[in-house]
C-alpha positions as CSV (number, residue, x, y, z in Angstrom):
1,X,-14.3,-27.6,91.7
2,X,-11.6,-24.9,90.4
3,X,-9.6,-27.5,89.2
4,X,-12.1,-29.5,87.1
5,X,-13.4,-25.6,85.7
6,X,-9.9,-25.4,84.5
7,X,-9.4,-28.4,83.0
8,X,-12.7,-27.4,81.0
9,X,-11.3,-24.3,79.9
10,X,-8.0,-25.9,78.5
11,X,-9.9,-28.2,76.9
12,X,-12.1,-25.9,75.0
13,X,-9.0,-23.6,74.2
14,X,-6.9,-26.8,72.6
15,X,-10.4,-27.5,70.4
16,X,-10.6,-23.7,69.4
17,X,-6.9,-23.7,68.2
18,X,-7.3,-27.5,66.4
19,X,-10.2,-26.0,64.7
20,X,-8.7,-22.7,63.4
21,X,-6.2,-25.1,61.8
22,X,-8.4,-27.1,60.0
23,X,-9.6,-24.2,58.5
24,X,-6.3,-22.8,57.4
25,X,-4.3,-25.3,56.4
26,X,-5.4,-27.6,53.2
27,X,-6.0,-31.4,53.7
28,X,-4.0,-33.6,51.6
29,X,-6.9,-35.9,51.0
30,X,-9.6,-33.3,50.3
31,X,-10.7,-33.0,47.0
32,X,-12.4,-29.3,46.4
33,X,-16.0,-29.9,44.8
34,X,-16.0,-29.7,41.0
35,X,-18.8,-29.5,38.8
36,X,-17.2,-31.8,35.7
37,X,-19.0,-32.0,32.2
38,X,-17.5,-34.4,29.3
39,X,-18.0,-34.3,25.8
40,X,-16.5,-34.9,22.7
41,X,-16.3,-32.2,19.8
42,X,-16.7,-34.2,16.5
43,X,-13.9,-33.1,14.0
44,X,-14.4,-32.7,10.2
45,X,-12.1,-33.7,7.7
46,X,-12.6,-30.8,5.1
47,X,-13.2,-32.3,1.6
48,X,-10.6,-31.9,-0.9
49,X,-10.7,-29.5,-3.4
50,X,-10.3,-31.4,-6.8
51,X,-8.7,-28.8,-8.8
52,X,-6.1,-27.8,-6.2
53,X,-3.1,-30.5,-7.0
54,X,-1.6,-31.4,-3.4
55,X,1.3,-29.9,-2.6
56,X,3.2,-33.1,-2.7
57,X,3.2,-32.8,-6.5
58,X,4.5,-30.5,-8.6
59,X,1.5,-28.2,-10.4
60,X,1.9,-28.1,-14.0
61,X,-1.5,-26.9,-15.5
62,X,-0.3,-23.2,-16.2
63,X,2.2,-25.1,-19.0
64,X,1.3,-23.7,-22.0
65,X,2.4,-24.9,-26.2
66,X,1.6,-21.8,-28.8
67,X,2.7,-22.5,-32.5
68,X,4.1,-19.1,-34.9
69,X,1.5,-19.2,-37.4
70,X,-2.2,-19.7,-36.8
71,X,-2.9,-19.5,-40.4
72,X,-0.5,-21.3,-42.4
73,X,0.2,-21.3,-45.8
74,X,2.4,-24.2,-48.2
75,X,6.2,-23.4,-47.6
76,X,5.4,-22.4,-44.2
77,X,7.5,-24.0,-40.8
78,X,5.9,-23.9,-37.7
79,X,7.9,-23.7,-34.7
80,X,6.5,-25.2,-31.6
81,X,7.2,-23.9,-28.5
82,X,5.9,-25.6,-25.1
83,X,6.9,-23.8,-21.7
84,X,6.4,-26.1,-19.1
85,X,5.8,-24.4,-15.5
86,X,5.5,-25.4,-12.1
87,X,3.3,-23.8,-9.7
88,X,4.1,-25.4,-6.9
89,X,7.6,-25.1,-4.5
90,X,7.4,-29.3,-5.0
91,X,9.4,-30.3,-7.9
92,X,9.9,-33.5,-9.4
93,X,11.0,-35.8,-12.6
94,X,8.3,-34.9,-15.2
95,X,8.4,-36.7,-18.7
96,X,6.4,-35.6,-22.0
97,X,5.8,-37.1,-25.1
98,X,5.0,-35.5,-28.3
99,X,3.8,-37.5,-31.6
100,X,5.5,-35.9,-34.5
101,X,3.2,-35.3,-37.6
102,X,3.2,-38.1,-39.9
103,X,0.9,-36.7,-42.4
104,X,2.7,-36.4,-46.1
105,X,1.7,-32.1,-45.8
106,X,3.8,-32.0,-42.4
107,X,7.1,-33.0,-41.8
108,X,9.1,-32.4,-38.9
109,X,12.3,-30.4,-39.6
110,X,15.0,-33.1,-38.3
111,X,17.2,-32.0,-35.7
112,X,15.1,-28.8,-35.0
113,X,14.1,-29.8,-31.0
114,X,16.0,-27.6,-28.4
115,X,15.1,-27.6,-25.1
116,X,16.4,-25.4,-22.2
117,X,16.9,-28.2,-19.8
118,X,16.4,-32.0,-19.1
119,X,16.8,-34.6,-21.9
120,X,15.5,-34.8,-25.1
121,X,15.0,-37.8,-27.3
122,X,13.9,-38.4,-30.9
123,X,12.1,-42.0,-30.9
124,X,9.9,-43.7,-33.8
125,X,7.7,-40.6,-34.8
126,X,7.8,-38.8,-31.3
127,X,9.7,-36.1,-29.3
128,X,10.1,-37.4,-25.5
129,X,11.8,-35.4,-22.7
130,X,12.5,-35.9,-19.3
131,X,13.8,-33.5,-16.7
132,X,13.0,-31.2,-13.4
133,X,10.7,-28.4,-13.8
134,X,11.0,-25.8,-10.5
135,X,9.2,-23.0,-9.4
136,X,9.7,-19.8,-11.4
137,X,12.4,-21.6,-13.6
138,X,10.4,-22.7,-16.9
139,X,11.9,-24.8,-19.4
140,X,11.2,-24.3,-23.0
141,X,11.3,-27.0,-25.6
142,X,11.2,-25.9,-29.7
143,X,10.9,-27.9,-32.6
144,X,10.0,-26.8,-36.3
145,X,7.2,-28.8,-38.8
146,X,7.3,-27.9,-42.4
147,X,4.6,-27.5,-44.1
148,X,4.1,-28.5,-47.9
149,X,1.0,-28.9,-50.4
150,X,-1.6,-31.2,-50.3
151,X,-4.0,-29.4,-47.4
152,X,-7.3,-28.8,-48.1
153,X,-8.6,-24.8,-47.4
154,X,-9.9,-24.3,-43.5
155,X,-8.1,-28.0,-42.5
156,X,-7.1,-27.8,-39.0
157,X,-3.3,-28.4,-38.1
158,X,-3.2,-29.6,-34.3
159,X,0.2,-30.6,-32.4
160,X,-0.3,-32.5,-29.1
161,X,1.6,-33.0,-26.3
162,X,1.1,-35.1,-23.0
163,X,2.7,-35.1,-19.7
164,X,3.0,-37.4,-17.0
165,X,0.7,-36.0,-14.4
166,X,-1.8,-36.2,-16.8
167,X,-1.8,-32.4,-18.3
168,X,-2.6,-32.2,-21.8
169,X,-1.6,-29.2,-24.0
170,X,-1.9,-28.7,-27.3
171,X,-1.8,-25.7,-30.6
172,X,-4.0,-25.7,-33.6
173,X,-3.4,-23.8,-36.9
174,X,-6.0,-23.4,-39.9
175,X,-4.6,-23.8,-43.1
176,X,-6.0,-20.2,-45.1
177,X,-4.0,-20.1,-48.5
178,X,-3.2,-16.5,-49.3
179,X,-4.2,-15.0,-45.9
180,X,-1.8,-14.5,-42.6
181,X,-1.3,-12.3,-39.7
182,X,2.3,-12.1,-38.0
183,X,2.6,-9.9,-34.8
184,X,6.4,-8.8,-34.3
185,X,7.6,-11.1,-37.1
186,X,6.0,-13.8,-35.4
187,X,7.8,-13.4,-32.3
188,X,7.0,-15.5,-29.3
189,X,7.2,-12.5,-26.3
190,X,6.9,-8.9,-26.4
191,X,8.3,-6.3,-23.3
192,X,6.3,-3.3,-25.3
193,X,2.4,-3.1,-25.7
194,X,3.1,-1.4,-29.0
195,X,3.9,-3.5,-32.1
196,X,4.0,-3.8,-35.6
197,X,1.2,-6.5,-37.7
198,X,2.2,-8.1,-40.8
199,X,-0.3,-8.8,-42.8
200,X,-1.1,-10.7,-45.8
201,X,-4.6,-11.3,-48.1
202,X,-5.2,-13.5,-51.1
203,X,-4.7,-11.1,-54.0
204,X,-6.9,-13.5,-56.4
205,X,-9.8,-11.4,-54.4
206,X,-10.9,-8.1,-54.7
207,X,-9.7,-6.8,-51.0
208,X,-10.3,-3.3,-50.1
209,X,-10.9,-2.9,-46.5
210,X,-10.0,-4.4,-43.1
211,X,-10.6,-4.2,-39.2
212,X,-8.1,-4.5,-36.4
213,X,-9.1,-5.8,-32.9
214,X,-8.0,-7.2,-29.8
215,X,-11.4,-9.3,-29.8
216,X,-13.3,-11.6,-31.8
217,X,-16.2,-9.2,-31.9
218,X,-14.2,-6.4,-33.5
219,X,-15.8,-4.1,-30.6
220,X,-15.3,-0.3,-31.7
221,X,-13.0,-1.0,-34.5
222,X,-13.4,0.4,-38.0
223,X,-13.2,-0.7,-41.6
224,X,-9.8,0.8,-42.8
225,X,-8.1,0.3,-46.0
226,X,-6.3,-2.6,-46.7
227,X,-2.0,-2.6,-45.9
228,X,0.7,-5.4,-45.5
229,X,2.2,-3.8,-42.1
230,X,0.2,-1.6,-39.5
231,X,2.9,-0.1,-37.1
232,X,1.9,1.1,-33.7
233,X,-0.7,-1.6,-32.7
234,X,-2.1,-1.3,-29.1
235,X,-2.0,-4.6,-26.7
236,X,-4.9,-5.5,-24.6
237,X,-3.2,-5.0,-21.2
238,X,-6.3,-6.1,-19.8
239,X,-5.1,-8.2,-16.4
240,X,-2.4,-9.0,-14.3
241,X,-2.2,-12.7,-16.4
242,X,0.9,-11.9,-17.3
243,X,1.2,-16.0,-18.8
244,X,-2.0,-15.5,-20.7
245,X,-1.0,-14.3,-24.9
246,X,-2.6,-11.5,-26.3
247,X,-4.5,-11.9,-28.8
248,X,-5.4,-9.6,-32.4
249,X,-7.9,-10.5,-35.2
250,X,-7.7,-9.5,-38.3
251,X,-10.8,-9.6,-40.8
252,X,-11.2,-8.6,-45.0
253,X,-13.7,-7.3,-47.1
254,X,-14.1,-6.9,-51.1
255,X,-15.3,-4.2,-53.1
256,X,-18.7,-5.5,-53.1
257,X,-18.4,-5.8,-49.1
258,X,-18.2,-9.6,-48.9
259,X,-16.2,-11.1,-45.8
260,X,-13.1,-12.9,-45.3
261,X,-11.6,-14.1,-42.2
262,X,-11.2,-13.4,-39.5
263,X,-7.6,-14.2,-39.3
264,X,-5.6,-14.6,-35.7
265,X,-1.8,-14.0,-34.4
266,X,-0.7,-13.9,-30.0
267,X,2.1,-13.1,-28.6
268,X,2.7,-13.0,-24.6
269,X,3.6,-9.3,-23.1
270,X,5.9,-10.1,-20.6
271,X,7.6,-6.7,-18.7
272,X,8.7,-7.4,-16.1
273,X,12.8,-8.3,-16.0
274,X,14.2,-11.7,-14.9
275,X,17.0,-11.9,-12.0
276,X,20.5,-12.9,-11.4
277,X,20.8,-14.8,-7.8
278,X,24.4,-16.3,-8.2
279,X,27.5,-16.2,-10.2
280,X,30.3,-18.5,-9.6
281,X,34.0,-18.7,-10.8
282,X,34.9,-22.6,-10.7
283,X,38.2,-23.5,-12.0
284,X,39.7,-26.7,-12.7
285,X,42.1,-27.0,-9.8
286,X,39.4,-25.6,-7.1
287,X,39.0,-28.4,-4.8
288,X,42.9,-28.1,-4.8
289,X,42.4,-24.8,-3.5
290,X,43.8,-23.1,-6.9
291,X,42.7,-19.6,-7.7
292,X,41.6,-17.9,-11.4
293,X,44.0,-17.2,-13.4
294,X,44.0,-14.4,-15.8
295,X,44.0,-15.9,-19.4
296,X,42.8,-19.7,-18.6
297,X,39.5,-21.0,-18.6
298,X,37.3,-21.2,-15.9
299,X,33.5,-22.5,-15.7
300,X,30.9,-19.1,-15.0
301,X,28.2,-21.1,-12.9
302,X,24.8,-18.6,-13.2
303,X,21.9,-18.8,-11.2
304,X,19.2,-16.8,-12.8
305,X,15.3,-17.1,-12.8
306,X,12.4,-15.7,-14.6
307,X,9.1,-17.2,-14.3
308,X,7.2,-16.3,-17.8
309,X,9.1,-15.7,-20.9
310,X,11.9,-17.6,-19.4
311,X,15.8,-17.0,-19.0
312,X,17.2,-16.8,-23.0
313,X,20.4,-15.5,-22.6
314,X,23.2,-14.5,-19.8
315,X,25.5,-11.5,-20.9
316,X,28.9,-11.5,-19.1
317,X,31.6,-8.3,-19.3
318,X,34.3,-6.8,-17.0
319,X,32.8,-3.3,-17.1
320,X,29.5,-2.0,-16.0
321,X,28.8,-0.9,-19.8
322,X,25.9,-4.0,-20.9
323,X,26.8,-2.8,-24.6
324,X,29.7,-4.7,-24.7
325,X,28.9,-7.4,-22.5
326,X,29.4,-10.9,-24.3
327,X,25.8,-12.9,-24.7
328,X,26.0,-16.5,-24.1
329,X,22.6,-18.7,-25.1
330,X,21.6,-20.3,-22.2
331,X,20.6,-23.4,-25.0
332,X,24.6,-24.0,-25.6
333,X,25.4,-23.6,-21.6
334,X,25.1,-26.6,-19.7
335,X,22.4,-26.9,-17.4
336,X,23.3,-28.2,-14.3
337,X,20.1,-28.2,-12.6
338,X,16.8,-25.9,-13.8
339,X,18.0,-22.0,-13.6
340,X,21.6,-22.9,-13.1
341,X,24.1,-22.7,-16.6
342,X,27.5,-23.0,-16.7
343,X,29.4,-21.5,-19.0
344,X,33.3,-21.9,-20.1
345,X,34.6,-18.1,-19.8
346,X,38.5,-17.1,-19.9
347,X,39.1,-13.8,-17.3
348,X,40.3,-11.1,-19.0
349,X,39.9,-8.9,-15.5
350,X,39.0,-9.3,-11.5
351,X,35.8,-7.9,-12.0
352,X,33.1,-10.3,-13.9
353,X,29.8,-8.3,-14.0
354,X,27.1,-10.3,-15.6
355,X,23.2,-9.7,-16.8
356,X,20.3,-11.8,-17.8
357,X,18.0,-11.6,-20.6
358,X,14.5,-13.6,-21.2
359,X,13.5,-13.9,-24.4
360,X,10.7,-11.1,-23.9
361,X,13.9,-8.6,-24.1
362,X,13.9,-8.0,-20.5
363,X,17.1,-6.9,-18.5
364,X,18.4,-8.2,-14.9
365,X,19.9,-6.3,-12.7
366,X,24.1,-6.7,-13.2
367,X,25.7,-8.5,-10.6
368,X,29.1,-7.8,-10.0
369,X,31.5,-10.8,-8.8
370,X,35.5,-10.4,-8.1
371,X,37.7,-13.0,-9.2
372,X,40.6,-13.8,-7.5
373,X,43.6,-14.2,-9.4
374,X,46.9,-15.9,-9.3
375,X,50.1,-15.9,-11.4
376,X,50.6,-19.6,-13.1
377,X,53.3,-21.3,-11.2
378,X,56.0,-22.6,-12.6
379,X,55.8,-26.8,-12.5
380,X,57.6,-28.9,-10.1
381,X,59.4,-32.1,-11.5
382,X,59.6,-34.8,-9.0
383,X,63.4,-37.1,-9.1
384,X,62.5,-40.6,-10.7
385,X,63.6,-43.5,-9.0
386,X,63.9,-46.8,-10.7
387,X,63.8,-49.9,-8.4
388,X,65.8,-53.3,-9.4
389,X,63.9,-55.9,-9.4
């Protein structure tokens, strides 16, 4: 009877401990109970904005073309000037075409077409380029129309150019005989708000008074008396838009206080100075492993950027005084690529310090480079040995 009670106890004892380790020790086929739910979140393709160009393609609508004279008289030339600007980091081949005027009034001024980079053709009545246009490196193309007699008063004169994404820009002049508005001498760019108006009137009327504005509405302006040059006009520095022109009106009245005009002149403010990012001495022999040498030729390879009125010139010296600094045209440099210009340059020193100018009459930063320089070596002449035959 004691035997089989203690065969009971062990028994319970080896169901106690198999228990306890069923509770502590995981199963390798249990799966824990999980409450699962499935569903599927719908995704939305957001709908592409049309006037954002994708960034696969260079962005060319802030290219602008502004003509010198807005009122143009017989005897007058109007210089064309398109600035073509990318947007975007993309860049890529972009070709425009421009018909020239055929019109027996207009005739383009043969040979007149510059451009800053690319290539530029004259073919059968039109003005075609081809090139890259990068980020914050315009390129500027120029070309001159002359006009001569035969317009009627108030006849529009309209110059259109098309590029190949599609982006059309185009400048318009009026033909007023005896009438004309110049800002700056008709310059292009300004760096100062302040600047001097040139005007003219038809002196076959009896002109006594004009009004100045920065607006079409002539808001706040006065009737003054009449004068060829006003000095010390104001801008409108109304935005950041540094791209946009500014714009002046210019309006007439006679004795008996019958209008004329208005008449219109822009020009672009543009303060802000470009910069220098790289100056390189390449000389002939370089891959040879030659250095500079002082009173030979060497190419000066600039890098230099400005994104609204454009780099216009480079100016290269071997002191830190910019006043006698030698200005190179970046239109006679060759352009390697958009913002790069090589130049042929002799060293006179170690030191090359070099500046750049855009055409609004900003000034870089100077950059200072060191030239390395050598002493010509004297030639080595090889023994010629002549083989029989």
């Amino acid at each position: 009877m004691y035997k089989r009670r203690w065969m009971l106890i062990i028994w319970l004892l080896i169901m106690m401990l198999a228990l306890t380790a069923l509770a502590v020790m995981p199963l390798a086929w249990a799966k824990p109970l999980q409450n699962e739910v499935h569903f599927t979140v719908p995704t939305r393709t957001p709908t592409p904005d049309p006037s954002t160009p994708p960034l696969t393609q260079p962005d060319l609508s802030a290219s602008t073309k502004r003509v010198n004279y807005y009122n143009v008289n017989a005897g007058d030339t109007l210089t064309y000037t398109i600035v073509l600007r990318n947007q975007n980091a993309i860049s890529t081949a972009v070709m425009l075409t421009d018909t020239l005027p055929t019109a027996d009034y207009l005739t383009y001024v043969a040979g007149s077409a510059t451009a800053t980079g690319g290539t530029l053709t004259e073919e059968a009545n039109e003005l075609r380029w081809q090139g890259e246009v990068v980020q914050r490196t315009p390129v500027i193309i120029e070309f001159a129309v002359a006009v001569g007699e035969g317009m009627l008063p108030g006849a529009e004169v309209t110059n259109i150019a098309y590029l190949s994404d599609g982006t059309v820009i185009s400048a318009t002049s009026h033909y007023n005989p005896g009438f004309g508005l110049s800002i700056n001498d008709g310059a292009l760019y300004t760096n100062h708000p302040t600047v001097t108006l040139s005007i003219q009137w038809d002196v076959n009327y009896d002109i006594t008074e004009m009004q100045i504005s920065n607006d079409g509405g002539f808001t706040a302006s006065e009737w003054i008396p009449v004068t060829d040059t006003y000095e010390g006009w104001e801008l409108a520095i109304y935005d950041m838009n540094l791209i946009m022109p500014r714009l002046v009106y210019v309006r007439f009245r006679d004795a008996d206080r019958n209008p004329y005009g208005p008449i219109i002149d822009d020009i672009i403010f543009d303060a802000t100075p470009p910069e220098v990012t790289g100056v390189e001495i390449i000389t002939a022999m370089q891959r040879m492993g030659a250095l500079a040498v002082i009173d030979q030729d060497v190419i000066l390879r600039i890098t230099a950027s400005d994104d609204n009125a454009g780099v216009g010139y480079i100016f290269v010296g071997h002191t830190s005084n910019f006043d006698t600094a030698t200005r190179l045209d970046v239109r006679i440099g060759r352009v390697i690529k958009p913002g790069v210009y090589d130049f042929d340059w002799t060293p006179q020193s170690d030191e090359v310090h070099v500046w750049a100018m855009d055409r609004a009459g900003n000034v870089s930063q100077p950059v200072l480079e060191r030239v390395e320089i050598t002493q010509p070596k004297s030639p080595i002449f090889l023994p010629l040995v002549l083989r029989q035959p």
